[in-house]
N, C-alpha and C positions, 0 to 999 in steps of 0.2 A: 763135521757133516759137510760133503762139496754143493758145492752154488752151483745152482742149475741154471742154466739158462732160461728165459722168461717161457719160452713157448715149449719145453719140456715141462714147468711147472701147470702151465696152462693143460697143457695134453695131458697128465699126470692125474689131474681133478675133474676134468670137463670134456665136453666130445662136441663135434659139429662146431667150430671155433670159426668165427666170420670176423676178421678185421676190417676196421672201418676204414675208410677211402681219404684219413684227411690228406689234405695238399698240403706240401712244404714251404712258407713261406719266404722270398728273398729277403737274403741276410748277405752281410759283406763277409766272405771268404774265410777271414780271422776274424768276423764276430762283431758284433755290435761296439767292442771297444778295441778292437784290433790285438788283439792279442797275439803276442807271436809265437809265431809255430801252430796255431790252434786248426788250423787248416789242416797240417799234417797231423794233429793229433784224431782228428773228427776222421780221418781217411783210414787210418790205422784200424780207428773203432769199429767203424762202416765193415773192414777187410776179416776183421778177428770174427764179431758178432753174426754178421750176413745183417744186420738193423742198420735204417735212416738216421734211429733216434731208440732215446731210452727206455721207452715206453713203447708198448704192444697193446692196442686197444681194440676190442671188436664184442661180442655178442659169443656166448657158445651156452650149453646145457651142462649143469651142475645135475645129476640125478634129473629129474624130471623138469626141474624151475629154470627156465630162461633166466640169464643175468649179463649184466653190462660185467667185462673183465677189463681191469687196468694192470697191466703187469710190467713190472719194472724189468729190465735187464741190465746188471749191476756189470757185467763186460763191456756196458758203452759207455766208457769214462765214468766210470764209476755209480751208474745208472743216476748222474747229477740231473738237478733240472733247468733247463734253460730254456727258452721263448719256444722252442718249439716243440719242446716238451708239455709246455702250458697249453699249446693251444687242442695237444691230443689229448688233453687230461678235459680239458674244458670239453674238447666236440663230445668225449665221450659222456660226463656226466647231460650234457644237452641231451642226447640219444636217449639216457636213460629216462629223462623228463615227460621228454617226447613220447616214449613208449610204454612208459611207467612202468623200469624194471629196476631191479635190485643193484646195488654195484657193490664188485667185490674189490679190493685192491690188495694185490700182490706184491708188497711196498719188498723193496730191497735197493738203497740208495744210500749215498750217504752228503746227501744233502743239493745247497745249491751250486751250480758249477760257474768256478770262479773264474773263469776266460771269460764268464759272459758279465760278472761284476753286477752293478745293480739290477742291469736287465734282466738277470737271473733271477735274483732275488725277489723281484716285482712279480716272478710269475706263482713264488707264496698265495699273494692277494688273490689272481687269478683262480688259482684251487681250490682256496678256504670260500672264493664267493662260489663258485659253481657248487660245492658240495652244500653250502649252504642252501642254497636255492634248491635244492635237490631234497634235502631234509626237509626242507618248510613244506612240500607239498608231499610229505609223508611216504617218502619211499627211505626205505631201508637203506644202508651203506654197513660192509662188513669189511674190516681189514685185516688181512695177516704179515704179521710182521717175521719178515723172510732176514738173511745177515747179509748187512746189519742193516737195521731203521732208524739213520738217525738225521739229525739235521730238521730243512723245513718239512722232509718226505714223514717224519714224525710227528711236527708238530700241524701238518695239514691232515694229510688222508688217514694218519696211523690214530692220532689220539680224538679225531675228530668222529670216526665212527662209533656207530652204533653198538657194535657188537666187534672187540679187538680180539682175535686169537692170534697166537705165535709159535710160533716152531722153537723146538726146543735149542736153549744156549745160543739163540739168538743176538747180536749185541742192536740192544735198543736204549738208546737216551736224543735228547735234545745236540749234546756233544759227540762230536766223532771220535776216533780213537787217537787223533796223531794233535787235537785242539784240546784235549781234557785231562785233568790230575790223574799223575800216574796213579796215585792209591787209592783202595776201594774197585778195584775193577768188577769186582761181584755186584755194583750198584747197578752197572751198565749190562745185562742178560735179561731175558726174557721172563725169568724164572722169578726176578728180584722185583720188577715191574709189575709181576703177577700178586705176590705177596703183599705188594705198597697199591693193590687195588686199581691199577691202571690198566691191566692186562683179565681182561675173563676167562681166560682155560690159554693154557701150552697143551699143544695138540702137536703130537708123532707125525711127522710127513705123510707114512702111510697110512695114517687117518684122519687126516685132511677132507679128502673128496668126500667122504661121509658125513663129517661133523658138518661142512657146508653145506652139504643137501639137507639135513636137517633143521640148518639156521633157518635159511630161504625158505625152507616150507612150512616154518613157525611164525617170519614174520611178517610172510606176503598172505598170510590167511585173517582178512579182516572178516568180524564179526559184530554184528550189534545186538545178541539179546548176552543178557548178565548170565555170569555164570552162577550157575546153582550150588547151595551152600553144599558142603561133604555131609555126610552123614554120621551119626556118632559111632566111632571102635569100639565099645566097648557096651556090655550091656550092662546101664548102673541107675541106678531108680534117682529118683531127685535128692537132695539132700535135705534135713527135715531141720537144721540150724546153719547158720552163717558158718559158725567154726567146723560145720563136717563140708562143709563146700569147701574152705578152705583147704582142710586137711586132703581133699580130694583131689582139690587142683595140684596138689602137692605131692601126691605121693609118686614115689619110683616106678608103680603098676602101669599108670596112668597113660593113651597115646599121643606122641610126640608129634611135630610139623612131619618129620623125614618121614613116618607113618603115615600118616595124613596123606601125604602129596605123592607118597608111590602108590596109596590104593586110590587117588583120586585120578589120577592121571595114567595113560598108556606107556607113552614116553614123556623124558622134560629134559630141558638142556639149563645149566644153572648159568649165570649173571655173576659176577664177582666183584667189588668192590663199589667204591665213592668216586675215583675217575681224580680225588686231589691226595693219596696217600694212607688210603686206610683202607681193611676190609674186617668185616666182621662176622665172625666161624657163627654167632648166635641168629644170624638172619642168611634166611635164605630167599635167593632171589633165583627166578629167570622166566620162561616161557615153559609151556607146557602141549600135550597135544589129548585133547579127550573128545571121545565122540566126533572123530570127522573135524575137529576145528582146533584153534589154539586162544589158551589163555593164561594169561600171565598170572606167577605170583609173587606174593613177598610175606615172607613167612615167618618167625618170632619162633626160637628156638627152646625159650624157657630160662634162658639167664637175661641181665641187665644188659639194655640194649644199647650199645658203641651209636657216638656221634655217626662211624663211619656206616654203623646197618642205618640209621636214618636217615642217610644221605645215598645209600645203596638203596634203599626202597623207592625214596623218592626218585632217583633216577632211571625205574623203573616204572612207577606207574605214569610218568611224564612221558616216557619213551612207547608204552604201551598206549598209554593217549594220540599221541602223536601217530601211531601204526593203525590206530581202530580197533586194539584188542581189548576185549574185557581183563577184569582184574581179580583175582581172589586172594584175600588178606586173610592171615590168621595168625588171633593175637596169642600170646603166650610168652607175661615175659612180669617178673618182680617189678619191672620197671624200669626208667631208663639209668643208665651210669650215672653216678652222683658223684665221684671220686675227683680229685682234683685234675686228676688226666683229661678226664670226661671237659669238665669245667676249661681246660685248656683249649681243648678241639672243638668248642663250640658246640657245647649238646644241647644249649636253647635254640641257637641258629638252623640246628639238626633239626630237631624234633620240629619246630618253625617250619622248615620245609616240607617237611614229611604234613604234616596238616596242610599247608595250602595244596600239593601236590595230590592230594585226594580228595579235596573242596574242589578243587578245580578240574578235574580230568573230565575229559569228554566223554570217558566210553563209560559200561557201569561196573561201579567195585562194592561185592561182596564184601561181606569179613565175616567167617568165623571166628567165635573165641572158644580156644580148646584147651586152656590152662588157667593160667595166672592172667588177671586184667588188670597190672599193677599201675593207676594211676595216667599220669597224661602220655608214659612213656609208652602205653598201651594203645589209648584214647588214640593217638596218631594215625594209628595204623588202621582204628577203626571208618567204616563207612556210616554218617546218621542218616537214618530209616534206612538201611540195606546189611544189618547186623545181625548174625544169629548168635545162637548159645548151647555150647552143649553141654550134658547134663552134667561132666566133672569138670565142670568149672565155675570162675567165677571172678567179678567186675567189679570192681569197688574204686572210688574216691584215691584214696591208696591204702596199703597193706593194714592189717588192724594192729600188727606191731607199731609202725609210726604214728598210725592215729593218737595210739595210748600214749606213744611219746609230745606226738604237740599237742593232746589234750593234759597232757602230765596228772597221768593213770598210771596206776602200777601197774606190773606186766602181768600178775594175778587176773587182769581184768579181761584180757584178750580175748576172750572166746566169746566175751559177753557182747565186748567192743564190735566182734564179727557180726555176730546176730545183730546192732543195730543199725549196723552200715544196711542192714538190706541189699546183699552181697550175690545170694543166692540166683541160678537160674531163673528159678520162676520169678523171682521179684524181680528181674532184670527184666522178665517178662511186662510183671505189671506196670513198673515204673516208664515203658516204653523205650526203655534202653536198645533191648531187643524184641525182634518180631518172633520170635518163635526158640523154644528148645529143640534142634535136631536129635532124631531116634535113629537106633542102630539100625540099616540097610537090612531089610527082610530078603531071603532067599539071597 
């Protein structure tokens, strides 16, 4: 795939592009530690690029949404960052504060540039504190990771965003290619970052400008009334025993989150991963757009739910807090992993999170439950008093197979076990679990 230069990738996504006016500050010739030859190399870069510096910062229009652009141009010495690269990354992120716009970064770098030695490296702090400051007052930050993202240009703007997309075969890691073990090189792509949860979608060049217009217009739409529960798929009368709610929430007939979330929503864009090494296929995450506005979800698939979906959800309704979006949860799951794997990745610390992370959010989170309410790996995900129910499902303490086993019942007993969990819809009703059973959407 060839390297574009920064302000072809710019033009490429965005239109009306205004670069900002920073001043170049006095530096000694060869650099803050003299580095020799560095003069000639900085002239050379200047003559090949038509660029001051390796960074292009200014304002243009993505589809309709204004945003702050930082684009890298990996032609100016290897689009490294040095002092005067900090201080356009900093004026820009200010800009963005200033204006309360979105920033997008067009990271392609491979790291800090060593002519400038610690000075360079200093200017790490300078990036991770502006982006910070930038996020604490709730504005959005989106990266794409262009080839390659590695070094601090990764471990600042790339893995510090909000929302990381990357262009395909990519090489992204922490390590560059000429400092890292030769074996293994498949760890270091876009592709493999995406898998290990770190990366949310590899998106095609030429669908780029699109999938961006649509982040920006999912995460700049703050709203404060709750979203409204779904309505029920299916048309299925109450169940008249524990063990047919069971059987109900269980069968193959029965509609799934992916149903759910395409008749609830116009468009949605998904979320992938935990952001430390895992993603999980059983939970879905992202934003969504219904009615004129956007809301988030996080969604329970219907198998036992990965330390990493608990940690994927929670980094969304944290995220969704942080932006002012509402939240809708829908549980659907046996329960959480129990497995020793599970037990290794920290699925108490998981599930841990994922509960404070919906105690605590600021905006309001619904929860339907549209399957299995298997236990705390369920309870998680739920919202108390903002919880509904619909009619083929069902909520229980956990499964009525484990009951019978740590009540040590024979498994003869199971249906009976169902009926006295008070499992059922409507008992979930009375017990105050939930506020209501949702009916199937009339007309």
């Amino acid at each position: 795939m060839p390297r574009l230069p920064a302000r072809e990738v710019v033009g490429a996504i965005a239109s009306g592009f205004t670069e900002f006016p920073t001043p170049l500050r006095e530096e000694p010739a060869d650099g803050p530690i003299g580095w020799p030859d560095y003069r000639e190399a900085r002239s050379a870069a200047e003559e090949r690029t038509g660029e001051k510096e390796s960074v292009v910062c200014g304002t243009a229009k993505i589809g309709d949404a204004e945003a702050v652009l930082i684009a890298f141009e990996f032609g100016f010495l290897g689009g490294s960052l040095g002092q005067r690269t900090g201080d356009r990354i900093e004026a820009a992120f200010a800009h963005a504060r200033d204006a309360r716009l979105p920033v997008v970064s067009l990271i392609a770098t491979g790291g800090s540039r060593m002519q400038q030695g610690m000075r360079a490296l200093m200017q790490l702090q300078r990036v991770a504190r502006a982006s910070a400051l930038t996020r604490s007052m709730g504005i959005p930050r989106i990266s794409v990771l262009r080839d390659p993202t590695t070094g601090g240009g990764w471990a600042t703007l790339g893995a510090g965003a909000d929302i990381v997309l990357a262009l395909p075969e990519a090489q992204v890691g922490f390590a560059g290619s000429r400092v890292r073990p030769p074996d293994s090189p498949e760890a270091y792509t876009a592709e493999a970052h995406h898998e290990w949860g770190q990366v949310d979608a590899v998106v095609a060049p030429e669908d780029l400008g699109g999938a961006l217009e649509r982040w920006l217009r999912l995460l700049t739409a703050r709203s404060s009334a709750a979203a409204p529960p779904p309505s029920a798929l299916r048309a299925t009368s109450l169940p008249a025993t524990g063990w047919e709610a069971v059987q109900a929430a269980r069968s193959p007939e029965r509609a799934r989150a992916a149903e759910y979330l395409d008749a609830y929503f116009d468009w949605r864009e998904d979320i992938s991963g935990d952001r430390v090494g895992g993603a999980d296929p059983g939970v879905a995450c992202g934003f969504g757009w219904r009615d004129g506005r956007t809301i988030a979800y996080a969604a329970q698939c219907g198998t036992p739910t990965l330390p990493s979906g608990f940690r994927t959800a929670a980094r969304l309704v944290r995220l969704a807090s942080r932006l002012g979006i509402p939240v809708l949860t829908l549980v659907d799951t046996p329960g959480a992993a129990n497995d020793a794997a599970a037990e290794q990745a920290g699925v108490g610390g998981a599930i841990a999170e994922m509960f404070a992370a919906v105690a605590t959010a600021s905006v309001p989170v619904t929860t339907l439950v549209i399957g299995e309410g298997g236990s705390g790996g369920a309870l998680a995900f739920a919202a108390a008093g903002s919880t509904w129910v619909a009619p083929d499902a069902y909520f229980s303490v956990t499964s009525p197979e484990a009951a019978a086993a740590i009540l040590k019942r024979p498994a003869s007993e199971v249906p009976d076990i169902a009926n006295q969990l008070h499992l059922r819809p409507q008992d979930l009703v009375d017990l105050g679990v939930a506020r209501a059973v949702v009916s199937e959407k009339q007309g």
